[in-house]
DORODO-745881 format. One line per field, with one value per residue (C-alpha): residue number from 1; x, y, z; residue in one letter. Coordinates in nm, 2 decimals. Example, Ala and Ser with C-alpha at 12.3 -4.5 7.8 and 13.67 -1.06 7.14 Angstrom:
% DORODO-745881
k: [1:2]
xx: [1.23:1.37]
yy: [-0.45:-0.11]
zz: [0.78:0.71]
r: [A:S]
END
This chain:
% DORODO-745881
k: [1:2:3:4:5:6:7:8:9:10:11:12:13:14:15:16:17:18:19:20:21:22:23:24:25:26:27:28:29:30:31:32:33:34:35:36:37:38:39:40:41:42:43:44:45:46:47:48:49:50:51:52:53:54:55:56:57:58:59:60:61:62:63:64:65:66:67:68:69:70:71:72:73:74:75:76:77:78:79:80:81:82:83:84:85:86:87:88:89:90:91:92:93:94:95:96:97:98:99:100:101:102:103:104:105:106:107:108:109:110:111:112:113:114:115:116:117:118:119:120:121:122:123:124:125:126:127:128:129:130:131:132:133:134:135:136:137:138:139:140:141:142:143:144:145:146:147:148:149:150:151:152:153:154:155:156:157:158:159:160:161:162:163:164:165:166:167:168:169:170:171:172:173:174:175:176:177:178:179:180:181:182:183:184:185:186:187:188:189:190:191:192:193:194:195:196:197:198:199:200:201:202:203:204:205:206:207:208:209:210:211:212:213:214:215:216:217:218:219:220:221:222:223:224:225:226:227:228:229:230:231:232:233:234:235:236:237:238:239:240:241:242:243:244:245:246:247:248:249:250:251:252:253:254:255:256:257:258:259:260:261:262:263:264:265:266:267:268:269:270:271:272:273:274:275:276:277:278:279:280:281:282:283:284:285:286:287:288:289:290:291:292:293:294:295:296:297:298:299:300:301:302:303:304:305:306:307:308:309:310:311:312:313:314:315:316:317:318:319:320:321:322:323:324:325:326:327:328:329:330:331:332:333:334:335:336:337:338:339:340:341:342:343]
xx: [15.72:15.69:15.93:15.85:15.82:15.82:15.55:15.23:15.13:14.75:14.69:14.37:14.16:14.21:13.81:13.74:13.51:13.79:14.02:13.78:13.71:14.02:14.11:13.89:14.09:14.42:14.31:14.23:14.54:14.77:14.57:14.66:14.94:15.18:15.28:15.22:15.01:15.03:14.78:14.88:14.67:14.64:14.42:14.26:14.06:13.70:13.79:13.92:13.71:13.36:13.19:12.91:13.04:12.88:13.08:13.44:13.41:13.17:13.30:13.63:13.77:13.81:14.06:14.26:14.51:14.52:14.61:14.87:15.07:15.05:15.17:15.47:15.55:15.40:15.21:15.15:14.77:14.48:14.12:13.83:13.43:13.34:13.06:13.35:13.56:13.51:13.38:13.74:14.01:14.32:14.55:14.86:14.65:14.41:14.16:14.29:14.00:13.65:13.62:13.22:12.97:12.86:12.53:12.41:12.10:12.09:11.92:11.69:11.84:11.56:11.60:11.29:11.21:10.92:10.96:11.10:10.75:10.58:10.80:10.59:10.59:10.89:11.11:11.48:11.64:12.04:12.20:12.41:12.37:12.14:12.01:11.93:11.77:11.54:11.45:11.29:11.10:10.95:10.92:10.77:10.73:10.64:11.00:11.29:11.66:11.97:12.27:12.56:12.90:13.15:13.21:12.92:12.98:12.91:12.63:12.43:12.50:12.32:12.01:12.08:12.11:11.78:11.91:11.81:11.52:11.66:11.98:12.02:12.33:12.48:12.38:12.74:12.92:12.76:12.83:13.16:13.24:13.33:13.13:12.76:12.78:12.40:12.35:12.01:11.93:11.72:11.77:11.53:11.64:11.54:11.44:11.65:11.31:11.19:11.51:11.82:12.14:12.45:12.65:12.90:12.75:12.86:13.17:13.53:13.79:14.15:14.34:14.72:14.92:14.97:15.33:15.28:15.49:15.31:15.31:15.12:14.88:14.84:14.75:14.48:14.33:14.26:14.01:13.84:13.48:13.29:13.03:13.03:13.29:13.01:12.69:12.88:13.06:12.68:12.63:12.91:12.82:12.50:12.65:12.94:12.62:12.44:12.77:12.67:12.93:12.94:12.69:12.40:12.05:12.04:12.07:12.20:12.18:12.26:12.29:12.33:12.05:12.05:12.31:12.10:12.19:11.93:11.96:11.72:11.85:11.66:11.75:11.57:11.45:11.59:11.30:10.98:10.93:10.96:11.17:11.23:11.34:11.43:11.41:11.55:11.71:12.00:12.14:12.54:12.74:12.91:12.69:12.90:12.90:12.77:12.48:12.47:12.20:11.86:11.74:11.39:11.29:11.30:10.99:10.91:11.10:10.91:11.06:11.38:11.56:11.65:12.00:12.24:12.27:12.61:12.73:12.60:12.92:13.14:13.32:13.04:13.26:13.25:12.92:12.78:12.94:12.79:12.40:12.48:12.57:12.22:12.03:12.20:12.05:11.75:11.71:11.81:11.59:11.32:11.42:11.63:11.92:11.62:11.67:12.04:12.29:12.56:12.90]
yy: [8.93:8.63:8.64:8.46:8.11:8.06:7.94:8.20:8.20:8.25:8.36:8.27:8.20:7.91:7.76:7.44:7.69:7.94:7.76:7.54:7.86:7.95:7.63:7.69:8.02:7.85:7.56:7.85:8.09:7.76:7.74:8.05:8.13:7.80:7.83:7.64:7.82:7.73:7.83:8.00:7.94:8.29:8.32:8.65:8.76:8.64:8.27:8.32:8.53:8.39:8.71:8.84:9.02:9.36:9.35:9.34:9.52:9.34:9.10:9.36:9.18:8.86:9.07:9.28:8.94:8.88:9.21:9.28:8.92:9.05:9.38:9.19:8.97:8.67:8.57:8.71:8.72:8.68:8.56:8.68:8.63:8.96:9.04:9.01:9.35:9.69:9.93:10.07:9.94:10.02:10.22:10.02:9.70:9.65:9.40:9.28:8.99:8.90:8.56:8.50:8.50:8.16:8.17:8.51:8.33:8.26:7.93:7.83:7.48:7.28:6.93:6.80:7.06:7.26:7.60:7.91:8.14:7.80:7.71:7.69:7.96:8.00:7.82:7.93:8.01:8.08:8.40:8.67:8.84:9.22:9.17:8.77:8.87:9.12:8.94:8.62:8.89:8.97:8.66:8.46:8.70:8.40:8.26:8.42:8.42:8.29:8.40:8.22:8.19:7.91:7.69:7.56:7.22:7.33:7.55:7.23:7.02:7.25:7.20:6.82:6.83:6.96:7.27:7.56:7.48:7.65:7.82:8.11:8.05:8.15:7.92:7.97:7.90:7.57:7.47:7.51:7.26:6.93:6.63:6.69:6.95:6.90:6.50:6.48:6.86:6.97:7.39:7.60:7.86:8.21:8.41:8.75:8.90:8.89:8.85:8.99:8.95:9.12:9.34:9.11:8.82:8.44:8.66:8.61:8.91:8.83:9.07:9.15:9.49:9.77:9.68:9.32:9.22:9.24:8.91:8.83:9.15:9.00:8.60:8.75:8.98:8.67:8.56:8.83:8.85:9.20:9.10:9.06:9.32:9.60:9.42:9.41:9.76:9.88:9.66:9.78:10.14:10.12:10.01:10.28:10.56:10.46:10.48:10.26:9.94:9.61:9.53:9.73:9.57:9.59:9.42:9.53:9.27:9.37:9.17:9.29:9.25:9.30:9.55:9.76:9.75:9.61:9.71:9.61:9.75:9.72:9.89:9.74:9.79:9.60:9.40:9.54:9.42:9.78:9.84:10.11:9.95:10.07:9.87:10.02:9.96:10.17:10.15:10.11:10.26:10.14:9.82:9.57:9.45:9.05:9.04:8.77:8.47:8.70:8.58:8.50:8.58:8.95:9.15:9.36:9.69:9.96:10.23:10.39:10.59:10.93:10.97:10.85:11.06:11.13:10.76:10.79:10.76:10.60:10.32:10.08:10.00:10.39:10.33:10.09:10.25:10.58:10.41:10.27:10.60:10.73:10.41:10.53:10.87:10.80:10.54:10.82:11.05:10.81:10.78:10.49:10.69:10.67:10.25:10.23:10.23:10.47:10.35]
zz: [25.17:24.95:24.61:24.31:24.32:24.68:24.92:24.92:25.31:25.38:25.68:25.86:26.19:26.35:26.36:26.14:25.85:25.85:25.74:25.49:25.35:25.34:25.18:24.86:24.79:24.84:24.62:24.37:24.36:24.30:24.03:23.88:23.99:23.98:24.29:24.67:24.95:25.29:25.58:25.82:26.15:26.36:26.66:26.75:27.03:26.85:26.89:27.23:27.45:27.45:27.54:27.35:26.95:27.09:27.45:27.28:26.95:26.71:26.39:26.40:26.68:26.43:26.19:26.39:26.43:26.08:26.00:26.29:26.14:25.78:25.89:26.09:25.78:25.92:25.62:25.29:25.24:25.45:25.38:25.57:25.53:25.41:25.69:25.92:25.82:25.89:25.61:25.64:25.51:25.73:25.54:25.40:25.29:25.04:24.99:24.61:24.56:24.62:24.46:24.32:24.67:24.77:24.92:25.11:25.25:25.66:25.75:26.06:26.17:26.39:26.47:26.29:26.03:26.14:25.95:26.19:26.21:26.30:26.59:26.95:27.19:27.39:27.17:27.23:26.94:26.92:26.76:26.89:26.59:26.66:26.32:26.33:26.63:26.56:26.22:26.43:26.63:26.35:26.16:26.52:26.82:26.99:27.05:27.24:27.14:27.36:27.27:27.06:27.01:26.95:26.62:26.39:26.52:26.90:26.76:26.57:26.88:27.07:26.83:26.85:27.24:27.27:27.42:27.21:26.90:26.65:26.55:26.30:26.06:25.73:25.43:25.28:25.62:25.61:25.20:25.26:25.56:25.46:25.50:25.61:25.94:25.96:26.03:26.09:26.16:25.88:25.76:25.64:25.41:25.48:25.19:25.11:25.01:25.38:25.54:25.36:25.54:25.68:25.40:25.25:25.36:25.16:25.01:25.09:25.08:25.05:25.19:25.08:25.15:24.90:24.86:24.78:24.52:24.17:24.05:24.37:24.34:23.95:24.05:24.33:24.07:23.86:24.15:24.17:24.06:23.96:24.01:24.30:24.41:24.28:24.48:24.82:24.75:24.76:25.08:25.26:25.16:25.28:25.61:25.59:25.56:25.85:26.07:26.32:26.31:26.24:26.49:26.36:26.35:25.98:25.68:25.33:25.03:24.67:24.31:23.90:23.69:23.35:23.39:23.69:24.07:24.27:24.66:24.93:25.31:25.59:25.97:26.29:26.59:26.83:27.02:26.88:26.52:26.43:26.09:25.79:25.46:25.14:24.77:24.49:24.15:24.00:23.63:23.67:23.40:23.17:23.14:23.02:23.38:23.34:23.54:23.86:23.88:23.97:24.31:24.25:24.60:24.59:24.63:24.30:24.32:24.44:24.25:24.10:24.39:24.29:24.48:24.30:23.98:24.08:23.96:23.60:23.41:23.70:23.67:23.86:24.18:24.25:24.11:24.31:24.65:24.58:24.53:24.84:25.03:24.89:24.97:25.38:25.35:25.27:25.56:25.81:25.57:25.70:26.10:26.09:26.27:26.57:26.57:26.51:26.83:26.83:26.77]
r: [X:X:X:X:X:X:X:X:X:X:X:X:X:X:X:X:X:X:X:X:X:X:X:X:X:X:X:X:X:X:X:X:X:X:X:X:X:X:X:X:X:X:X:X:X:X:X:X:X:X:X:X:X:X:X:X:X:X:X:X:X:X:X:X:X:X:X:X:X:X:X:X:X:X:X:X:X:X:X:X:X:X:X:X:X:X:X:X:X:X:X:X:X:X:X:X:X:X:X:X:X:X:X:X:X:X:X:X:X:X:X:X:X:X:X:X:X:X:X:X:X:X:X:X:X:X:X:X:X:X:X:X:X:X:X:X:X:X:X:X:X:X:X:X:X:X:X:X:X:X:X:X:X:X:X:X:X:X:X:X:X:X:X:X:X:X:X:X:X:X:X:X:X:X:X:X:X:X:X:X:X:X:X:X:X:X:X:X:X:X:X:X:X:X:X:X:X:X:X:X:X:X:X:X:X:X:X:X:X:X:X:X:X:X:X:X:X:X:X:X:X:X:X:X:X:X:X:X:X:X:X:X:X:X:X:X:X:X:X:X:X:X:X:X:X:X:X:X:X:X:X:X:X:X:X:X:X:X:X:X:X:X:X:X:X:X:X:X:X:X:X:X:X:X:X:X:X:X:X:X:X:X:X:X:X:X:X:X:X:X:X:X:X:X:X:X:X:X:X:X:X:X:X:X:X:X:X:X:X:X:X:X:X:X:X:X:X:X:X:X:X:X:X:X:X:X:X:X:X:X:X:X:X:X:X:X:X:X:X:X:X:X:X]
END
């Protein structure tokens, strides 16, 4: 492990956004801390085997590197996207920041603009994601979906080519690329009020063990953002409730306002356009939490839920993971265990 005043290694995945991504953070803790950080390519079995996420373990099979070289000594931190981990955090590491989310949004990329529920009948649209895929059955049922792996380069280029019509990706995957990854593609952005997005989704999590030396555990805790810490805690426990892994058709997507939790989640049926979805607002105590930007494209709440007495006078991250938890029963309350695969 790194001692003070020497080189901070970041690990990371080897793919040209993993390691922009990881870039800003690096950029970030030299800031703070006074001291050089050098990446650390690592290649794990997601940028190797090309096989759909669900055949070889979902977005799990990008960390499991990461965390066997920072077990080894390899390097001394790790960044991840968010949506990529596991609910559970293996024991002997600890994830000590989640700097502020970038954009949680997905985007439709088409070559000329045309919006995605307008697109023609049998239009081929690329995603491997179960969610992204049962969300443009329901936004067009018209199209199909192909499936998609590989770097956001190959996947625009196969927009460009003329290949597929339309590619599903993360609006925050493409901010933080240099230059402009687009070219002449044009993106729609997809609104979180119709189509909220995988728990964690446009946050980071840098990743550390528990026996990292302090200074280090101090300069990451300085990039950590509440937050947004306590509105994907609530994502990742709605996810952690349902039980059904990282590959479950559903979508979580939380954010502060005014001092109250705001949680839409939504499970779905694979093919059908069938779906059970829950939109609630929480208080979080105590509320001295700063509240994030409200996204304006949220549906008015339809009421209060009534599960999660239990966090009045929590701390709000234990707070914000127990609303969460309720929001997950009372989706299976309401049949979604009857849409979700079994892990």
């Amino acid at each position: 492990m790194t001692a003070a005043g020497d080189v901070i290694r970041l690990g990371t995945r080897r793919s040209a956004l993993a390691q922009a991504q990881s870039g800003h953070v690096a950029k970030a803790l030299e800031a703070v801390s006074g001291r050089r950080v050098e990446l650390v390519p690592i290649t794990s079995e997601g940028d190797t085997n090309r096989a759909s996420l669900s055949e070889i373990g979902g977005q799990g099979v990008f960390a499991t590197a990461l965390r066997d070289a920072l077990r080894r000594g390899e390097c001394d931190i790790l960044v991840h996207s968010l949506k990529d981990l596991p609910t559970q955090v293996p024991d002997g590491l600890v994830i000590a920041a989640i700097p502020a989310r970038a954009d949680a949004r997905d985007v439709a990329v088409t070559r000329d603009g045309t919006p995605l529920h307008e697109l023609k009948a049998g239009s081929a649209i690329g995603t491997g994601s179960p969610r992204r895929i049962a969300q443009v059955h329901v936004r067009n049922p018209r199209v199909h979906t192909a499936d998609l792996r590989g770097n956001v380069d190959s996947r625009l280029q196969r927009v460009a080519s003329g290949e597929l019509d339309a590619v599903i990706l993360a609006a925050a995957g493409l901010s933080r690329l240099d230059g402009d990854p687009l070219g002449e593609l044009k993106a729609e952005p997809l609104g979180l009020a119709e189509w909220p997005t995988a728990p964690g989704q446009g946050a980071l999590a840098v990743e550390t063990t528990t026996d990292a030396p302090p200074e280090l555990l101090a300069a990451l805790a300085l990039l950590d953002d509440e937050a947004t810490r306590i509105a994907v805690t609530a994502e990742r426990a709605v996810l952690e409730g349902l039980d059904s892994g990282c590959q479950a058709p559903m979508a979580a997507h939380a954010e502060l306002v005014d001092g109250d939790l705001r949680v839409r989640a939504v499970v779905y049926a694979p093919h059908d356009g069938w779906r059970i979805g829950i939109d609630v607002t929480e208080p979080l105590h105590p509320d001295s939490v700063k509240a994030m930007v409200p996204g304006e494209e949220y549906i008015h709440p339809n009421g209060s839920g009534n599960g999660a007495d239990s966090a009045d006078g929590a701390d709000p991250i234990r707070a914000s993971r127990a609303i969460g938890l309720s929001v997950a029963h009372r989706l299976l309350e309401r049949g979604a265990a009857d849409l979700l695969p079994r892990p």
